[in-house]
C-alpha positions in Angstrom: 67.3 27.1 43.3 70.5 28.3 41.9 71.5 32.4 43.6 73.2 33.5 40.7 76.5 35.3 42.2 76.7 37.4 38.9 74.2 39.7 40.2 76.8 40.7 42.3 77.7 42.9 38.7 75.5 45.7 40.4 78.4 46.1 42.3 81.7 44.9 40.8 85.1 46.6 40.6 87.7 47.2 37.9 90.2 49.7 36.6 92.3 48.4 34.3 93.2 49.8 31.0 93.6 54.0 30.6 90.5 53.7 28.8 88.4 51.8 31.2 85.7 52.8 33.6 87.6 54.3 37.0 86.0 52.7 39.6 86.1 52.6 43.3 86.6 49.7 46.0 83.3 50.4 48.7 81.9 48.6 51.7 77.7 47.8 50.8 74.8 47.0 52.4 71.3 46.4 50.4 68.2 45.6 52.0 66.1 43.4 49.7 62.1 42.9 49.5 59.7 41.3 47.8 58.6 43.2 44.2 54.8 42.9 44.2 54.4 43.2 40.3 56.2 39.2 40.5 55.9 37.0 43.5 53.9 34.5 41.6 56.0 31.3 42.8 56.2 32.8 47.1 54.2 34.3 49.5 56.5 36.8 50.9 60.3 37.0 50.5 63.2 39.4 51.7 66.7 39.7 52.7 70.3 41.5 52.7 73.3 41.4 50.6 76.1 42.4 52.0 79.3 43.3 49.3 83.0 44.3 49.9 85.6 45.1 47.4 89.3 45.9 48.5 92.1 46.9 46.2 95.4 44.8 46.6 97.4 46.9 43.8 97.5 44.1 41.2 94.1 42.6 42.0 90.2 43.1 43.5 89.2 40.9 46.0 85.5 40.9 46.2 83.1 38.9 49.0 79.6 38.9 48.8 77.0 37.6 51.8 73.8 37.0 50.9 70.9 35.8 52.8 67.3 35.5 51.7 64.4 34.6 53.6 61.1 33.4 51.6 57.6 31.2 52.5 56.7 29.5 49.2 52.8 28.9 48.0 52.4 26.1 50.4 53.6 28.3 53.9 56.7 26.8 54.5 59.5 29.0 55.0 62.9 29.1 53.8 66.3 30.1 54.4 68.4 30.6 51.3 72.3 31.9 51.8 75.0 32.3 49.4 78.4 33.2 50.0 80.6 34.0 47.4 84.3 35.7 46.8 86.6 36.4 44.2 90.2 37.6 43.4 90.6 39.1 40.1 93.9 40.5 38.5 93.5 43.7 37.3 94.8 43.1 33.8 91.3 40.8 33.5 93.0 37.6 32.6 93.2 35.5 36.2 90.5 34.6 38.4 89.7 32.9 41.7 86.4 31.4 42.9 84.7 30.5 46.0 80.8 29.7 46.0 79.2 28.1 48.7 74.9 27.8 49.0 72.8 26.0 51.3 69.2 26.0 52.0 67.9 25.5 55.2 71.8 24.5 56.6 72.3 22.3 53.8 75.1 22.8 51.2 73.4 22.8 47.8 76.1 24.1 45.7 80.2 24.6 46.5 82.5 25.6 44.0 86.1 26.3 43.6 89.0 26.8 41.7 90.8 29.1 39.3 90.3 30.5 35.4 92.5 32.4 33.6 92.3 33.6 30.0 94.8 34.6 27.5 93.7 38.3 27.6 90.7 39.7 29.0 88.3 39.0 26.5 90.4 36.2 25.2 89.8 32.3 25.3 90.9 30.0 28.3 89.8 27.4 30.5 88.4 27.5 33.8 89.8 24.6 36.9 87.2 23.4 39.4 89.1 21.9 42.2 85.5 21.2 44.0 82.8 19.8 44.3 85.2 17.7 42.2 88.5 18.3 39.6 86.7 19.2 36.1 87.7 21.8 33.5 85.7 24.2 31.3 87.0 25.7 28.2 86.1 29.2 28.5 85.3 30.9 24.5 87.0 33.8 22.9 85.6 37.2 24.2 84.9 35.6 27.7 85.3 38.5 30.6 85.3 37.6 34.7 83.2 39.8 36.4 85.0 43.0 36.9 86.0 43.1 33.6 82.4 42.6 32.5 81.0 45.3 34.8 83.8 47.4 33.3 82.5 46.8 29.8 79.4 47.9 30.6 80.3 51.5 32.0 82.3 52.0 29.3 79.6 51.1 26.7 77.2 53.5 29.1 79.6 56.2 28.4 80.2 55.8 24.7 76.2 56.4 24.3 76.0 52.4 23.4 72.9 50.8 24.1 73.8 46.9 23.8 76.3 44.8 24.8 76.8 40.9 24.3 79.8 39.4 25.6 80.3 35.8 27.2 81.0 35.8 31.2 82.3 33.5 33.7 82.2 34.2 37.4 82.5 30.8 39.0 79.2 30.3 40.4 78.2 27.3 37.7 80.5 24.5 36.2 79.3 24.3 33.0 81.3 27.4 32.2 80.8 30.5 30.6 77.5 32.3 30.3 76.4 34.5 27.5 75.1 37.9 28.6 73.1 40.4 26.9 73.0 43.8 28.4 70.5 46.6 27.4 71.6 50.2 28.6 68.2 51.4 29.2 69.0 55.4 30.2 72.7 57.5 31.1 72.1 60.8 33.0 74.0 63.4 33.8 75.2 63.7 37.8 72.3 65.0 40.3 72.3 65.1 43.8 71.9 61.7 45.4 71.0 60.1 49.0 75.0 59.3 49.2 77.1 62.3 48.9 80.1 59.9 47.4 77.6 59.0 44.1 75.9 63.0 43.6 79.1 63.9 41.2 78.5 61.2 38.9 76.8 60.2 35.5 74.6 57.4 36.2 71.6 54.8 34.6 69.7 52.1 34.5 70.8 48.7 32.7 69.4 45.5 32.2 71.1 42.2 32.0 69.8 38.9 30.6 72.2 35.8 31.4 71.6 32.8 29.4 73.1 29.0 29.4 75.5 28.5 26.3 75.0 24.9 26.1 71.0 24.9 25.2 69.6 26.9 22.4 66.8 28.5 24.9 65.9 31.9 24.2 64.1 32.7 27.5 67.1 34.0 30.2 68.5 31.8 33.2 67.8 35.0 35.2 67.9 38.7 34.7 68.9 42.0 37.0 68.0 45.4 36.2 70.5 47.9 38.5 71.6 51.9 38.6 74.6 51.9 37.7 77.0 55.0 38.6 80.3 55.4 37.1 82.3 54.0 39.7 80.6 50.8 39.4 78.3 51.3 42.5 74.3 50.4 42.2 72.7 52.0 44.6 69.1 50.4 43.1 68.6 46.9 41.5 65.9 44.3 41.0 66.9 40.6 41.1 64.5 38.5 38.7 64.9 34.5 39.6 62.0 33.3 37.4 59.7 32.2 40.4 60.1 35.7 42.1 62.1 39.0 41.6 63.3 41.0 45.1 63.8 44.9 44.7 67.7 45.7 46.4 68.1 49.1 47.7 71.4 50.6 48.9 71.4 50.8 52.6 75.0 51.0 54.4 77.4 52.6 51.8 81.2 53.4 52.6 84.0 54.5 50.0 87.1 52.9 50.6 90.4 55.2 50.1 92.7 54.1 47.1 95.2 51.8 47.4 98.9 52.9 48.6 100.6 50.9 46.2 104.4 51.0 45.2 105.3 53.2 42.5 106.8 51.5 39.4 110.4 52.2 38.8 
């Protein structure tokens, strides 16, 4: 089984143009369980993700640790962990991958290398330097995963209830994956469990990720998160076909802005 690293978009950074999103860098925790209305494919299921994001000035850095811990129909239990990290420039247009998965202590997936695009939301191509070299062209209106995340807070705030946009985040080597978001509510700040999140709008969206090389129209996966306007999700539900785990924020930490030179 395939643990998409693009539902780390509950929880990806960006600030980029004057008119995008102003998000923060954070320290996360999430506690993960099994959502009852779904667990047709395990008998039980639960885990952690654990999510940094620092800000280097002209990039994000993000690293995402997660374990999940499942017994299937037939009792036996399994140990699922995926580890993935990025760099990102903050102009949207260069990104680095790391994706390592194994099950049980066996490496299932590992992927790296590098994308870059002509703009964000340009064209480009994507370089895996393992599990072997390949390339992947990457098609015009492709964002990496900040800039996607950005997209979608910006849409939030402009009263938009759809988005579609292609993404590629590294975690598959086919490429870019189209993405159809549905902005399902945008409130208003009220007073929230963490003190850093009470002052801002927030809502629910949902996104559907689909392969763009079959003409399928049932989704690869889906994740439904609150989103707040600094690109935290303090609530998510991760849907992986055979069973869907409900992620709650548990540690939470702002990190300060970065002190970066001032441009002369």
């Amino acid at each position: 089984m395939r643990l998409p690293a693009a539902l780390l978009l509950a929880a990806q950074i960006l600030a980029t143009r004057a008119d995008a999103a102003t998000l923060a860098a954070h320290h996360a925790v999430y506690k993960l369980a099994l959502d009852p209305t779904k667990e047709e494919g395990v008998l039980a299921a639960s885990g952690t993700m654990v999510y940094d994001v620092l800000d280097t000035c002209t990039a994000w850095t993000t690293s995402q640790h997660l374990v999940i811990q499942l017994t299937n129909k037939d009792g036996k239990d399994i140990r699922m962990v995926s580890d993935y990290a990025t760099l990102e420039s903050k102009d949207g247009d260069h990104l680095d991958f790391h994706t390592r998965e194994l099950t049980d202590g066996a490496v299932t997936q590992q992927l790296d290398g590098t994308a870059a695009l002509d703009h964000s939301g340009g064209k480009g191509q994507a370089d895996f330097t393992s599990p072997q070299k390949s390339t992947a062209l990457l098609p015009i209106g492709t964002l990496f995963p900040m800039a996607h995340t950005a997209a979608i807070i910006d849409a939030a705030e402009a009263g938009k209830k759809f988005l579609s946009v292609p993404l590629f985040d590294g975690t598959g080597a086919d490429g870019a994956e189209d993405t159809f978001v549905t902005i399902e509510s945008w409130k208003p700040p009220t007073a929230q469990k963490w003190p850093g999140l009470s002052a801002l709008p927030y809502g629910r969206v949902h996104i559907a990720f689909f392969d763009r090389t079959t003409a399928s129209e049932t989704p690869n996966y889906e994740i439904g998160m609150q989103y707040f306007t600094n690109g935290v999700a303090d609530l998510m539900v991760m849907d992986f076909g055979e069973f869907s785990l409900d992620g709650e924020l548990d540690q939470f930490e702002l990190r300060p802005p970065a002190k970066c030179p001032t441009e002369r």
